[in-house]
PyMOL Python script that loads the backbone (N, CA, C, O; Angstrom):
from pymol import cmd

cmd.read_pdbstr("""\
ATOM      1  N   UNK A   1      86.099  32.891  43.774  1.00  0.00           N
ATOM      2  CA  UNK A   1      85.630  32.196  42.580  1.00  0.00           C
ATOM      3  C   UNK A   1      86.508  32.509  41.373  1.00  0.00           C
ATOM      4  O   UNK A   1      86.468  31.555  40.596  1.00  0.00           O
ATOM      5  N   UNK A   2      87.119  33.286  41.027  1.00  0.00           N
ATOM      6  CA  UNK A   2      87.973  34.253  40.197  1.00  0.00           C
ATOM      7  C   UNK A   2      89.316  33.087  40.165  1.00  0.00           C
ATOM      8  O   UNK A   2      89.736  32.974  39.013  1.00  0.00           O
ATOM      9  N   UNK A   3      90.026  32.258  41.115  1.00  0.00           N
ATOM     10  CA  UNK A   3      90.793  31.274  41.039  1.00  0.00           C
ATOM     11  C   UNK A   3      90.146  30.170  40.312  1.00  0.00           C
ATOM     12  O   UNK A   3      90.551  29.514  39.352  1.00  0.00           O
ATOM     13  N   UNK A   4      88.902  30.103  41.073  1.00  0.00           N
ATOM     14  CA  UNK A   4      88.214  28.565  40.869  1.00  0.00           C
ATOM     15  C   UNK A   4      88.473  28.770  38.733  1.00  0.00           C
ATOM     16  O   UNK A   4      89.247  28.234  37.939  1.00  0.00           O
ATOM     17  N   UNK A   5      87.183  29.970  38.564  1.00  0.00           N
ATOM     18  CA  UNK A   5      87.421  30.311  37.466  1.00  0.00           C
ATOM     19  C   UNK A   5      88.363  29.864  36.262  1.00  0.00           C
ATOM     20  O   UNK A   5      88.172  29.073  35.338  1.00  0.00           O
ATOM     21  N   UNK A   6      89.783  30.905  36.717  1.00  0.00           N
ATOM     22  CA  UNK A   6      90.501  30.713  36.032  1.00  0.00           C
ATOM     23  C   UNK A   6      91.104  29.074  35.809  1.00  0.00           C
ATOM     24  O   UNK A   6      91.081  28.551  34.695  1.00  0.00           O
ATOM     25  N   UNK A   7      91.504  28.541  36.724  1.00  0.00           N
ATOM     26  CA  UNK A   7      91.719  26.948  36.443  1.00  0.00           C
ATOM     27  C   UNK A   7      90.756  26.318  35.920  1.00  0.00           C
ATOM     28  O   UNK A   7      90.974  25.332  35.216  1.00  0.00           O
ATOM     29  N   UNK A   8      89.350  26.830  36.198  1.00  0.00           N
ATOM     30  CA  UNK A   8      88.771  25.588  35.150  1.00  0.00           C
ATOM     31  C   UNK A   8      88.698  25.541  33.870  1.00  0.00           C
ATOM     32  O   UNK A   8      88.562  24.560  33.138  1.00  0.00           O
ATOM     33  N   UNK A   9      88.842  27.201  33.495  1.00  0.00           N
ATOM     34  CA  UNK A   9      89.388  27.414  32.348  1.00  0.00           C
ATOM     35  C   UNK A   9      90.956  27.318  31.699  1.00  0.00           C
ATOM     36  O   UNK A   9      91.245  26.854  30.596  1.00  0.00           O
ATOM     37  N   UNK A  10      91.444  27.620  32.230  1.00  0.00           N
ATOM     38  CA  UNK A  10      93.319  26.675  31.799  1.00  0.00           C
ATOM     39  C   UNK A  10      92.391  25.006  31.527  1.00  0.00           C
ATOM     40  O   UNK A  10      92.153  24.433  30.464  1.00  0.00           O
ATOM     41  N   UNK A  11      92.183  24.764  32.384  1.00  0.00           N
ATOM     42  CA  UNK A  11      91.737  23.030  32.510  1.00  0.00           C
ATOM     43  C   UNK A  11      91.265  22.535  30.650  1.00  0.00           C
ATOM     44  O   UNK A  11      91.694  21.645  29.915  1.00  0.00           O
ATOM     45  N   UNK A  12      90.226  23.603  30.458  1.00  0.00           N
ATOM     46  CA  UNK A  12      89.396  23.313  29.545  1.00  0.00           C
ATOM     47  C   UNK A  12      90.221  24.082  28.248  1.00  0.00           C
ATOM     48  O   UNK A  12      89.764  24.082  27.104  1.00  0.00           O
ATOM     49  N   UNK A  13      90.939  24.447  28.460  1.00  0.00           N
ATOM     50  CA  UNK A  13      91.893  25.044  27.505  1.00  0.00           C
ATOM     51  C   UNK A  13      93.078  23.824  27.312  1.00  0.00           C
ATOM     52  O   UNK A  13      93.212  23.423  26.156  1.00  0.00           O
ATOM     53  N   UNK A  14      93.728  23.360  28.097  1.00  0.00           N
ATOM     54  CA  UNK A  14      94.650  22.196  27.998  1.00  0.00           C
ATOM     55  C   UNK A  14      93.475  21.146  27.166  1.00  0.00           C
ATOM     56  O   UNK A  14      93.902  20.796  26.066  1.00  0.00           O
ATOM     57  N   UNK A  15      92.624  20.810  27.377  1.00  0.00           N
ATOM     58  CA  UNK A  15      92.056  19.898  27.133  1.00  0.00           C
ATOM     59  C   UNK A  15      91.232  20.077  25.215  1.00  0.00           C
ATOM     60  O   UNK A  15      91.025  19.247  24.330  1.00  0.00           O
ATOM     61  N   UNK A  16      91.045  21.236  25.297  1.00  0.00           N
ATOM     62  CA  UNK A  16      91.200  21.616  23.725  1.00  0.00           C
ATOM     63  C   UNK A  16      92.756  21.803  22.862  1.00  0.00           C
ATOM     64  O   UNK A  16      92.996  21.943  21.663  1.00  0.00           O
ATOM     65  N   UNK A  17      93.651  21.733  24.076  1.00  0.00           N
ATOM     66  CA  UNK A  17      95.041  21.884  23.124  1.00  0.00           C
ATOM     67  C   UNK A  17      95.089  19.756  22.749  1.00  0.00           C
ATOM     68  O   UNK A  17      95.380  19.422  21.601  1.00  0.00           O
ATOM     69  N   UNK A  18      94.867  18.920  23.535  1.00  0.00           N
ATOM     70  CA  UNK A  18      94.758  17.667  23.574  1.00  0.00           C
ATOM     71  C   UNK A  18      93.822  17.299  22.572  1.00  0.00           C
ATOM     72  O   UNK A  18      94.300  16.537  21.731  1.00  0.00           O
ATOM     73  N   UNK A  19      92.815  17.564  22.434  1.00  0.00           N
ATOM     74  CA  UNK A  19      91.945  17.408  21.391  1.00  0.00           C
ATOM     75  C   UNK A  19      92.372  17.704  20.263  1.00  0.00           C
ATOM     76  O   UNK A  19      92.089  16.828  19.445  1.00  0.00           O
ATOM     77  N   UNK A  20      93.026  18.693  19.774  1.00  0.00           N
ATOM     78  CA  UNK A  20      93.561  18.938  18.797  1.00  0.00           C
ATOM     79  C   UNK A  20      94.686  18.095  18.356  1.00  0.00           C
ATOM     80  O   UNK A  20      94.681  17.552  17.251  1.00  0.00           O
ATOM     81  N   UNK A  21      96.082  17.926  19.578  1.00  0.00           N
ATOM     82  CA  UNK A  21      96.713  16.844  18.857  1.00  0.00           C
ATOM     83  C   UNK A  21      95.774  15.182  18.503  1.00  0.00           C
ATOM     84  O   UNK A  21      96.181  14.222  17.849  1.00  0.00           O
ATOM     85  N   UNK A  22      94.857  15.304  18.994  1.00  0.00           N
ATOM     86  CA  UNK A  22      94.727  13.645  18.999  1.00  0.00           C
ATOM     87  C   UNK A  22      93.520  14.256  17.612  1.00  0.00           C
ATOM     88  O   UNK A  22      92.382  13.810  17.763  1.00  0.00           O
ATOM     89  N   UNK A  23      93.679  15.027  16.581  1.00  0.00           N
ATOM     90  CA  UNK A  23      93.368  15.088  15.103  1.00  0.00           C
ATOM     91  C   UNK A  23      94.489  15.092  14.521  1.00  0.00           C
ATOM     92  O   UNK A  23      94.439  14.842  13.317  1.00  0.00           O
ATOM     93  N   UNK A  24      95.595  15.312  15.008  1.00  0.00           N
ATOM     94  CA  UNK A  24      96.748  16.360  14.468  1.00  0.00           C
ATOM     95  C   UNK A  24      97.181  14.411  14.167  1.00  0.00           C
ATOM     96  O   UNK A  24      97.765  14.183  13.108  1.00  0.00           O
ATOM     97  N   UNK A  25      96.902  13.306  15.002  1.00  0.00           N
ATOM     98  CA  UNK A  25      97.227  12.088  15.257  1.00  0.00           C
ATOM     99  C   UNK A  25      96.941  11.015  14.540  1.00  0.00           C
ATOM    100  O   UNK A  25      97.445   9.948  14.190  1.00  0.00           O
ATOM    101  N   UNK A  26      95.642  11.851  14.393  1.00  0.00           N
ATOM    102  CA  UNK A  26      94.370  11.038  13.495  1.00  0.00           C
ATOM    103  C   UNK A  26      94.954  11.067  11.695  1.00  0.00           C
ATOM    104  O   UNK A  26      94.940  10.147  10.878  1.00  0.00           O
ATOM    105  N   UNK A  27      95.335  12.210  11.570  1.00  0.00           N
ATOM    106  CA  UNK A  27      95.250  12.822  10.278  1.00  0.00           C
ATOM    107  C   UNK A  27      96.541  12.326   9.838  1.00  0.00           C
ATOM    108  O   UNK A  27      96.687  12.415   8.619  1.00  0.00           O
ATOM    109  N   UNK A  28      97.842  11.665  10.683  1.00  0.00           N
ATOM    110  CA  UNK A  28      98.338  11.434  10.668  1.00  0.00           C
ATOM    111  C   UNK A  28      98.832   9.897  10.713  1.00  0.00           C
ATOM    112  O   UNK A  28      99.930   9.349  10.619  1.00  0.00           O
ATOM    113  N   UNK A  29      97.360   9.414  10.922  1.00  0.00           N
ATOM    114  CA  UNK A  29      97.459   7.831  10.731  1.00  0.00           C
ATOM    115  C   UNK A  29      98.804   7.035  12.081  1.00  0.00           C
ATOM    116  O   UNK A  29      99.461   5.995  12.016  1.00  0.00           O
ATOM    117  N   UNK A  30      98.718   8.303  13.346  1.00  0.00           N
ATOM    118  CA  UNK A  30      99.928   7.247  13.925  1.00  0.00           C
ATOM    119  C   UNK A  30      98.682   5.727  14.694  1.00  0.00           C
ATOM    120  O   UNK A  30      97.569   5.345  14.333  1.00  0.00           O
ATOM    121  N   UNK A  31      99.501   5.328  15.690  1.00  0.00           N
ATOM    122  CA  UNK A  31      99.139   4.034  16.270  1.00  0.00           C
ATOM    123  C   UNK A  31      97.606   4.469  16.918  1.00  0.00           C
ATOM    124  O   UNK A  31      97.480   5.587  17.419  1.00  0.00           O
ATOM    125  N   UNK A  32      96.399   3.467  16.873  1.00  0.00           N
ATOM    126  CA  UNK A  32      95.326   3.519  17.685  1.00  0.00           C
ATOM    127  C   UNK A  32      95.660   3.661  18.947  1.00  0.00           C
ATOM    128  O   UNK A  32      95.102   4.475  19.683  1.00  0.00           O
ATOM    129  N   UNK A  33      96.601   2.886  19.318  1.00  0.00           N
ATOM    130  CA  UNK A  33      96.261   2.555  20.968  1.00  0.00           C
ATOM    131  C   UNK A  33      97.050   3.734  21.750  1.00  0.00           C
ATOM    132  O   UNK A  33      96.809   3.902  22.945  1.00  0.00           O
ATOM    133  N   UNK A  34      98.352   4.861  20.822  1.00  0.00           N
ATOM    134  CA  UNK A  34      98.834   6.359  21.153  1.00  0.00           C
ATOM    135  C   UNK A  34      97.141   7.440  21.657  1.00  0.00           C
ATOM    136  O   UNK A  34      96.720   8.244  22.489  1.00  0.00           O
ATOM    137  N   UNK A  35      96.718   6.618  20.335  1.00  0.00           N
ATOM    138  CA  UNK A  35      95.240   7.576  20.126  1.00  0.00           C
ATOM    139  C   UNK A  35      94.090   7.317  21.208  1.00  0.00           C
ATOM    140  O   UNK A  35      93.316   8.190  21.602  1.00  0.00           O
ATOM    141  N   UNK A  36      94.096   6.044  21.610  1.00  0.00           N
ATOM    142  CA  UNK A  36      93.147   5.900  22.406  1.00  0.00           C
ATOM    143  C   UNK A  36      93.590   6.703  23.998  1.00  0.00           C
ATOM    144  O   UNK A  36      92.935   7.343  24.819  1.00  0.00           O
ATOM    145  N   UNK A  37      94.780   6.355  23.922  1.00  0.00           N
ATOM    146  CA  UNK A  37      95.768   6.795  25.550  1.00  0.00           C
ATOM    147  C   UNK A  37      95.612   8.413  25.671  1.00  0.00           C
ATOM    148  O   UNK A  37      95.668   8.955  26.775  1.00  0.00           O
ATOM    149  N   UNK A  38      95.466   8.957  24.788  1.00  0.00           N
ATOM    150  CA  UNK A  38      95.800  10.492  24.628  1.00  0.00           C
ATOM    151  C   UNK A  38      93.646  10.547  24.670  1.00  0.00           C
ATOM    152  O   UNK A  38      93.089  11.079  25.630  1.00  0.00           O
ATOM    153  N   UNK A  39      93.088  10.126  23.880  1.00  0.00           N
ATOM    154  CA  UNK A  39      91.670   9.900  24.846  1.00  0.00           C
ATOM    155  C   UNK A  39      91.549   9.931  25.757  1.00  0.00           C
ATOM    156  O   UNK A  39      91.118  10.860  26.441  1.00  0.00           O
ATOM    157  N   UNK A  40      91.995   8.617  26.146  1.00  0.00           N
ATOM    158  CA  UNK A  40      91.632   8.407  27.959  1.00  0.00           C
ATOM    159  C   UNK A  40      91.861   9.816  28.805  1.00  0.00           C
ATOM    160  O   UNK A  40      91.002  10.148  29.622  1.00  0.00           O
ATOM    161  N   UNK A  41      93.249  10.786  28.554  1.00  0.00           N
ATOM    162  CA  UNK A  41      93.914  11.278  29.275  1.00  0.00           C
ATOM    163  C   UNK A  41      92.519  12.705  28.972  1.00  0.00           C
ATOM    164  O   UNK A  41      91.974  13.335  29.878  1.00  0.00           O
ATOM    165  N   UNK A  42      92.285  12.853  27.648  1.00  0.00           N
ATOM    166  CA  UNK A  42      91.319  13.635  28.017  1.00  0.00           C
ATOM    167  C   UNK A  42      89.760  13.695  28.612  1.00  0.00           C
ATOM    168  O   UNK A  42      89.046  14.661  28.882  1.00  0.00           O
ATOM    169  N   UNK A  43      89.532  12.261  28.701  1.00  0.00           N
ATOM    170  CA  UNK A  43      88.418  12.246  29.229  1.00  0.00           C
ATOM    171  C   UNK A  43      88.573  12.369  30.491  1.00  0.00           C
ATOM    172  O   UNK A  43      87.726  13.064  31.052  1.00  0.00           O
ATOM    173  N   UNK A  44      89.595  11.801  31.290  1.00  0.00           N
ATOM    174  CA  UNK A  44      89.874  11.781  32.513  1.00  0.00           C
ATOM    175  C   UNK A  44      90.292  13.489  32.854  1.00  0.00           C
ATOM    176  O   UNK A  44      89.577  13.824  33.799  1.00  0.00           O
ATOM    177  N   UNK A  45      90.926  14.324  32.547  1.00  0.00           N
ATOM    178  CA  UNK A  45      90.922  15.636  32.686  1.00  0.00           C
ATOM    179  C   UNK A  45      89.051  16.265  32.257  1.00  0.00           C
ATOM    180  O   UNK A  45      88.684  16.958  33.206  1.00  0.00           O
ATOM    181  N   UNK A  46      88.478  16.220  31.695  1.00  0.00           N
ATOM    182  CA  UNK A  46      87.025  16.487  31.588  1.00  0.00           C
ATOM    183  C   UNK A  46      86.285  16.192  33.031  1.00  0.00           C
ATOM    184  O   UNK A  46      85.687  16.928  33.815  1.00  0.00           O
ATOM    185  N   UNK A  47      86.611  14.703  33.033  1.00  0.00           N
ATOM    186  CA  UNK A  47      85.982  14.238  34.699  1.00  0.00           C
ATOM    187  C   UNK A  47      86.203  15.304  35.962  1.00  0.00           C
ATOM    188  O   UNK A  47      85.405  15.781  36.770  1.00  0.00           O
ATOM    189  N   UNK A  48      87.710  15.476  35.765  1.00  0.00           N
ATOM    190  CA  UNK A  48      87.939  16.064  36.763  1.00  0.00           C
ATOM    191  C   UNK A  48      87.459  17.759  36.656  1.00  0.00           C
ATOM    192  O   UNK A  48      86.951  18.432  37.553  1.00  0.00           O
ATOM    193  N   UNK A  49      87.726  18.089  35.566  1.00  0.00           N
ATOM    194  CA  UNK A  49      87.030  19.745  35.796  1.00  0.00           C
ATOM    195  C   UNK A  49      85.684  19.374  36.039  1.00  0.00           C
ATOM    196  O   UNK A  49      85.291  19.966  37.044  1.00  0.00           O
ATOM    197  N   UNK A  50      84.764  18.606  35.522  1.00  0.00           N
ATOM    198  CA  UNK A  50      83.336  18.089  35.870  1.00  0.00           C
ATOM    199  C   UNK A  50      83.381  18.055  37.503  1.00  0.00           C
ATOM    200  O   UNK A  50      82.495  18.586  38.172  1.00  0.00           O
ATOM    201  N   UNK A  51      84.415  17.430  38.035  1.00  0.00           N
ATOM    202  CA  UNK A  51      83.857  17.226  39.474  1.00  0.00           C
ATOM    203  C   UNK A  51      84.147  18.389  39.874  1.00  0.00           C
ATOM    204  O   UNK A  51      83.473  18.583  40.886  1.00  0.00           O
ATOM    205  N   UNK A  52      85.124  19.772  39.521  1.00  0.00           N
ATOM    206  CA  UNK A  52      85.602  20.925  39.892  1.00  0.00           C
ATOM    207  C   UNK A  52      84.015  22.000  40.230  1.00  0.00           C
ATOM    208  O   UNK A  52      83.380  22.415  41.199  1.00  0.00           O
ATOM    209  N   UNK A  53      83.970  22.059  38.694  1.00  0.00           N
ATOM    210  CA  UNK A  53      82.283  22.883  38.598  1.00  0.00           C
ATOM    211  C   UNK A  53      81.380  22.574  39.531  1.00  0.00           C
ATOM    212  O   UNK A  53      80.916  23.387  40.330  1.00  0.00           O
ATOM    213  N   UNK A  54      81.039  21.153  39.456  1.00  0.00           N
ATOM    214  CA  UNK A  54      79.961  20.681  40.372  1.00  0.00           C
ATOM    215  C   UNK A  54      80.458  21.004  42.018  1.00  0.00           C
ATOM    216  O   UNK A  54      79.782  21.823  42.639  1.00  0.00           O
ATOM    217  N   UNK A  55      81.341  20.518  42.533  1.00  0.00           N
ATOM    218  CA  UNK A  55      81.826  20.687  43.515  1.00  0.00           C
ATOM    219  C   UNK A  55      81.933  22.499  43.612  1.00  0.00           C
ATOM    220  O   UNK A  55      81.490  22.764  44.729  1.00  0.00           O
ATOM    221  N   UNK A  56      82.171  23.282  43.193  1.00  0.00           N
ATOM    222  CA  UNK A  56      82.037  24.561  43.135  1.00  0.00           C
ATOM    223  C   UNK A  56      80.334  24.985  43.689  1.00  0.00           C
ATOM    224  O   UNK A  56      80.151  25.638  44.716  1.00  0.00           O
ATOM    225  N   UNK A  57      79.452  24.596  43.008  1.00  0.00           N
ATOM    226  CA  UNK A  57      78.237  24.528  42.624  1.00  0.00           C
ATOM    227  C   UNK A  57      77.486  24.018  44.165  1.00  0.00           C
ATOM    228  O   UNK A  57      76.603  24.662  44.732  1.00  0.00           O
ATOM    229  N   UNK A  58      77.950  22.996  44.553  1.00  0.00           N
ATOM    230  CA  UNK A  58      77.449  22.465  45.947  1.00  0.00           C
ATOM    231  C   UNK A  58      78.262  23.466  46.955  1.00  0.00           C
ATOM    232  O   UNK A  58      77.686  23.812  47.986  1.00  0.00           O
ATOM    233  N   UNK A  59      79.546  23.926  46.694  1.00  0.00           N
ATOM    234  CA  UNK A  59      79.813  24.679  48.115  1.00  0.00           C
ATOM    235  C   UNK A  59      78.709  25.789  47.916  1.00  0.00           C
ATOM    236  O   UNK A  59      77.887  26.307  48.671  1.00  0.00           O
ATOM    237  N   UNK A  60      78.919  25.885  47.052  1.00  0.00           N
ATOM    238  CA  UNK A  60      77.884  27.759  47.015  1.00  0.00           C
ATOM    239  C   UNK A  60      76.476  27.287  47.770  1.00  0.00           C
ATOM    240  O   UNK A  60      76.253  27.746  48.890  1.00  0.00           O
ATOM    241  N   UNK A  61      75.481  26.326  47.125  1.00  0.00           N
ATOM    242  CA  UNK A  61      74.307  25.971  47.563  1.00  0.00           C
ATOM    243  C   UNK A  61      74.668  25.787  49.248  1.00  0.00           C
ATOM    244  O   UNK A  61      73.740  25.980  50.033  1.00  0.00           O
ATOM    245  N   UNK A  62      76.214  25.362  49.863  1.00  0.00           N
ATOM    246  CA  UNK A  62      75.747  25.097  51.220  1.00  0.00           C
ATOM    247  C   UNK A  62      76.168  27.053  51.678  1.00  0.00           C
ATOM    248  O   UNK A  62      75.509  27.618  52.551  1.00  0.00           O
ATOM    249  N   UNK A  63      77.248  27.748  50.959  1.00  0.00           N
ATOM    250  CA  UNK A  63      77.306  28.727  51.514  1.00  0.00           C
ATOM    251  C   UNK A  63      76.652  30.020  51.494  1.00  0.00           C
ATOM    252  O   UNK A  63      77.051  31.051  52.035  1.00  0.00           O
ATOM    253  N   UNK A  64      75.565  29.840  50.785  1.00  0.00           N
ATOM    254  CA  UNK A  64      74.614  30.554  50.397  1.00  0.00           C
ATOM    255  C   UNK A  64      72.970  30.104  50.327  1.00  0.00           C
ATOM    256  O   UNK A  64      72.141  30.490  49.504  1.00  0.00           O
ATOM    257  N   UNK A  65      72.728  28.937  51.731  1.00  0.00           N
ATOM    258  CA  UNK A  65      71.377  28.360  50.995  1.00  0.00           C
ATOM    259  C   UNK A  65      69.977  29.404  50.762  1.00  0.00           C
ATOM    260  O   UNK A  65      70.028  30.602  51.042  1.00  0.00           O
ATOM    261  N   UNK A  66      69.141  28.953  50.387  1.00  0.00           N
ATOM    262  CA  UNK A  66      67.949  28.982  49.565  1.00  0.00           C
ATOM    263  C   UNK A  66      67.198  29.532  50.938  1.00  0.00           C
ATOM    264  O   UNK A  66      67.480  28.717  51.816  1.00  0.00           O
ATOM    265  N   UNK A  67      66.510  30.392  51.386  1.00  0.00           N
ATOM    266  CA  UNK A  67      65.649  30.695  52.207  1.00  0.00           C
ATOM    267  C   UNK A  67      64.397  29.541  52.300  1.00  0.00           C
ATOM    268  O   UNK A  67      64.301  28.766  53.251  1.00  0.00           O
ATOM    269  N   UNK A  68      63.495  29.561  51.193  1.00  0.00           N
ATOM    270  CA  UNK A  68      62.757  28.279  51.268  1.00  0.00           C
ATOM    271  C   UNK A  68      63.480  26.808  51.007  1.00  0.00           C
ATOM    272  O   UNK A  68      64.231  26.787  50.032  1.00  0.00           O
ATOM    273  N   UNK A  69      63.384  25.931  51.542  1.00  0.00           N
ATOM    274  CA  UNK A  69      64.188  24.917  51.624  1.00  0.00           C
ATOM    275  C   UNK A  69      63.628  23.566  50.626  1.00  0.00           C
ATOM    276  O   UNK A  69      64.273  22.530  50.466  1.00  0.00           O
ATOM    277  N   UNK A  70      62.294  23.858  50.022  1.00  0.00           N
ATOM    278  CA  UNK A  70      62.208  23.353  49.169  1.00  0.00           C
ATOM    279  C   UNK A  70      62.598  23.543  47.364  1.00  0.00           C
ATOM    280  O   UNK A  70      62.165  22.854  46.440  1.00  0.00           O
ATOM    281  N   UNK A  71      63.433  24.572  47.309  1.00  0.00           N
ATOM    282  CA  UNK A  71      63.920  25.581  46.577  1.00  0.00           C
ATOM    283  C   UNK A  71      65.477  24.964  46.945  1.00  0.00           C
ATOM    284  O   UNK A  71      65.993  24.339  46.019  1.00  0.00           O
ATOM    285  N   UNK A  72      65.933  25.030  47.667  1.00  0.00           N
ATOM    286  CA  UNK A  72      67.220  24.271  47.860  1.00  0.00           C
ATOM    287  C   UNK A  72      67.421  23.171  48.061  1.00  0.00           C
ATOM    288  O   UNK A  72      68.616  22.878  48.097  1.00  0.00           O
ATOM    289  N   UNK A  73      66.798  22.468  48.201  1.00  0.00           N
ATOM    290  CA  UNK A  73      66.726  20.942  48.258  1.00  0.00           C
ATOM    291  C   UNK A  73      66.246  20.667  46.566  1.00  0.00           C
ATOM    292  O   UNK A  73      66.589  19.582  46.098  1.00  0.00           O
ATOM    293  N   UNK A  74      65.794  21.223  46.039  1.00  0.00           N
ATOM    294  CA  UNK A  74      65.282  21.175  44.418  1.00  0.00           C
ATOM    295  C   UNK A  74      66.578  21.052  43.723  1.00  0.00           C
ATOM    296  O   UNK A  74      66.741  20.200  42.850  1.00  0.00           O
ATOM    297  N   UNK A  75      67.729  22.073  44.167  1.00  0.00           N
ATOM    298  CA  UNK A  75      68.733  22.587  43.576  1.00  0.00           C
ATOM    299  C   UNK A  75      70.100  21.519  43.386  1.00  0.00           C
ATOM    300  O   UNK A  75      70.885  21.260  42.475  1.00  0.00           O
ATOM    301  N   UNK A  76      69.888  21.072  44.800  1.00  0.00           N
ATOM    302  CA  UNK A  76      70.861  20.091  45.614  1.00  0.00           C
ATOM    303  C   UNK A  76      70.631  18.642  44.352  1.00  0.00           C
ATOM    304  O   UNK A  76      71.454  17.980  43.719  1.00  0.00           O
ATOM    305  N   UNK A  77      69.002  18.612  44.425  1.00  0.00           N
ATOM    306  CA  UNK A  77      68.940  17.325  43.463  1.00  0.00           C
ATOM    307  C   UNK A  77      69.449  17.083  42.078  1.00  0.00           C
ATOM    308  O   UNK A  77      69.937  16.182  41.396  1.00  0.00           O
ATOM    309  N   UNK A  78      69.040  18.512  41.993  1.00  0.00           N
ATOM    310  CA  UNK A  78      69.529  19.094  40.361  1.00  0.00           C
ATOM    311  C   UNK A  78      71.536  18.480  40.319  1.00  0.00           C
ATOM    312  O   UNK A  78      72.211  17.628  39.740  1.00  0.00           O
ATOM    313  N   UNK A  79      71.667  19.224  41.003  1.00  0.00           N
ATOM    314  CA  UNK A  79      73.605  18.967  41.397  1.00  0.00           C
ATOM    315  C   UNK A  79      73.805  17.567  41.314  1.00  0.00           C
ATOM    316  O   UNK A  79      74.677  17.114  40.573  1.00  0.00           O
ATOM    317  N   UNK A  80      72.892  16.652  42.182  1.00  0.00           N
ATOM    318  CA  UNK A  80      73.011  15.180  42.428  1.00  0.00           C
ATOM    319  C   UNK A  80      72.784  14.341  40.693  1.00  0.00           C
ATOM    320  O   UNK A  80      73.595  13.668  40.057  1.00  0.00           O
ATOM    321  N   UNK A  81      71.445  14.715  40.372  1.00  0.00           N
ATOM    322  CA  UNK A  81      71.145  14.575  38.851  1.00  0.00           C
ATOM    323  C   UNK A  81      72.744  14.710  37.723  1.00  0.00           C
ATOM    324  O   UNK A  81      73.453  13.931  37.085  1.00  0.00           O
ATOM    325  N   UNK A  82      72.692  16.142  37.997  1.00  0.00           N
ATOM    326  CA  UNK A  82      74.063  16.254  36.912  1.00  0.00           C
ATOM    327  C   UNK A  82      75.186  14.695  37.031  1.00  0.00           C
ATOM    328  O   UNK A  82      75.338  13.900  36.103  1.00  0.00           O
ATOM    329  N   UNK A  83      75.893  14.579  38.505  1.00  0.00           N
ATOM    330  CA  UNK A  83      76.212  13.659  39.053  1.00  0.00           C
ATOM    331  C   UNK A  83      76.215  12.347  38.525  1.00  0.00           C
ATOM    332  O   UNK A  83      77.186  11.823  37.979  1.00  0.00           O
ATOM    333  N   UNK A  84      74.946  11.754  38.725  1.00  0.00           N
ATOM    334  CA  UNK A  84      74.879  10.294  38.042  1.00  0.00           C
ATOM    335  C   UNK A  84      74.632  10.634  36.807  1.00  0.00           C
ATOM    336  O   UNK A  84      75.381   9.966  36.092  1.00  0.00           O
ATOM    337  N   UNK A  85      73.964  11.333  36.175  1.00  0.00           N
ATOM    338  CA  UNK A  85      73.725  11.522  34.671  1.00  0.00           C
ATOM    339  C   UNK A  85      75.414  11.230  33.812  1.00  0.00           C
ATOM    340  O   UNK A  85      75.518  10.742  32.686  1.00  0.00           O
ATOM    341  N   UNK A  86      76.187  11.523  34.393  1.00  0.00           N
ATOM    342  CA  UNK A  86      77.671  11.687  34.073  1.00  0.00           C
ATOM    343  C   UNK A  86      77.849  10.361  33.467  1.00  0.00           C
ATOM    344  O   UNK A  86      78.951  10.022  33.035  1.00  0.00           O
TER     345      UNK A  86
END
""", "prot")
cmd.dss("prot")
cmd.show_as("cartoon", "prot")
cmd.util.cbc("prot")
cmd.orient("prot")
């Protein structure tokens, strides 16, 4: 987990260095559509650490399940929830 970890944090660290230029962009009055592209690129990096965590989150629930199974099946939904809520 200590790998998983660390990349999702680089991840979320790149993605606050991106956020910042696209003020640094703003403040700077360049082109919308530079601004929107440099968006996209961070929402699409968000998605993907999103599917990282979650996907993290479901291996554990299968490699570690729940003794009562209505307790893990609760959990599983919870994971699924996060999922479409997205």
């Amino acid at each position: 987990m200590k790998t998983e970890k660390k990349d999702i944090l680089n991840r979320l660290k790149r993605a606050e260095g991106q956020l910042r230029g696209i003020q640094k962009m703003i403040d700077e009055e360049q082109e919308c559509l530079d601004i929107v592209t440099q968006l996209t690129a961070v929402r699409s990096s968000i998605n993907r650490t999103l599917g990282l965590v979650i996907g993290n989150k479901i291996s554990q629930l299968m490699e570690h399940p729940e003794d009562n199974s209505e307790i893990q099946d609760a959990k599983i939904q919870q994971v699924l929830d996060m999922i479409v809520k997205k």
